[in-house]
C-alpha positions as CSV (number, residue, x, y, z in Angstrom):
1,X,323.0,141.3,146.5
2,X,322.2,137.4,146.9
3,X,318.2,136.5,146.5
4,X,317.0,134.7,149.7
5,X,316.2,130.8,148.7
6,X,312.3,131.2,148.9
7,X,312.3,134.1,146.9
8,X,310.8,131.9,144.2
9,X,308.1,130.7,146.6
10,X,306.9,134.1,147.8
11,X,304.2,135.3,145.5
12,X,302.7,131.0,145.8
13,X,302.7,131.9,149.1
14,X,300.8,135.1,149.1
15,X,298.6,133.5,146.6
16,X,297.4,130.5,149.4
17,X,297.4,133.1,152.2
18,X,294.5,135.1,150.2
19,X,292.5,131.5,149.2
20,X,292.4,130.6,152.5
21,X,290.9,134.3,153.9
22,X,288.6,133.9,151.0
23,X,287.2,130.3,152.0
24,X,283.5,130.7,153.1
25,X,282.0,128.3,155.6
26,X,278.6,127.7,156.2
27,X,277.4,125.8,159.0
28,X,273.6,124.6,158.7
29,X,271.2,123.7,161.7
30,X,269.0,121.5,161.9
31,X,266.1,121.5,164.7
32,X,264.4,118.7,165.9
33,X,260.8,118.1,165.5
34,X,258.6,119.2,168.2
35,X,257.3,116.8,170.5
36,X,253.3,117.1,171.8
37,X,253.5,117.0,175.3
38,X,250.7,115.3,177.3
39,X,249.0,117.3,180.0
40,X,247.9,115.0,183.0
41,X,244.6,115.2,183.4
42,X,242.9,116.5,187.2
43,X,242.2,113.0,188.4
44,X,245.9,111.7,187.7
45,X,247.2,115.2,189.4
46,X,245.0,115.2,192.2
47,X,245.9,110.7,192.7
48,X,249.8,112.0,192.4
49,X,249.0,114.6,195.0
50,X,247.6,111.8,197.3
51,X,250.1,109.6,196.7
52,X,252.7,112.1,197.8
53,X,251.1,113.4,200.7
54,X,250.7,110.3,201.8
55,X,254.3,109.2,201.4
56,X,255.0,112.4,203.0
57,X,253.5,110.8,206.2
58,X,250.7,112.8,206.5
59,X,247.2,111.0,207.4
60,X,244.2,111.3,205.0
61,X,241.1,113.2,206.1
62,X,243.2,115.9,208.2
63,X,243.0,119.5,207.4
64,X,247.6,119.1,207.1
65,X,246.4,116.9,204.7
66,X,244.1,118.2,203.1
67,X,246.2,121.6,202.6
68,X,249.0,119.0,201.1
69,X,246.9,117.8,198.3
70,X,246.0,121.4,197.4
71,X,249.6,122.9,197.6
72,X,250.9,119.5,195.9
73,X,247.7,119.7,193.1
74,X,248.7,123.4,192.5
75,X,252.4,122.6,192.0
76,X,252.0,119.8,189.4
77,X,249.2,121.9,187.7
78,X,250.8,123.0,184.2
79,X,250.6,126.8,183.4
């Protein structure tokens, strides 16, 4: 019986096959630094609330304005 023509390259063959299911991979990563975050303080949250109550249409010294600021304050309030 005749020998195929890669018999010779068979067992180089097997050989690669099993280095290449042996080949470990790591894979590192990295995090980025934290960032401090800057809390607004009341004054700019309750001048932000304003602000947007008013460009909401909505005339100071009314109670629809004044339950704007509070729902708006509350909103933008962190926490």
């Amino acid at each position: 019986m005749a020998r195929p023509a890669f018999a010779p390259l068979a067992p180089l063959a097997v050989l690669l096959i099993c280095a290449a299911c042996t080949t470990e991979r790591h894979t590192t990563v990295v995090a980025e630094p934290t960032r401090a975050v800057m809390v607004p303080s009341d004054a700019q949250l309750l001048a932000d609330s304003r602000a947007a109550c008013t460009g909401y249409g909505l005339q100071a010294g009314t109670s629809t304005f004044d339950r704007c600021v509070s729902t708006e304050f509350a909103a933008r309030r962190p926490g």
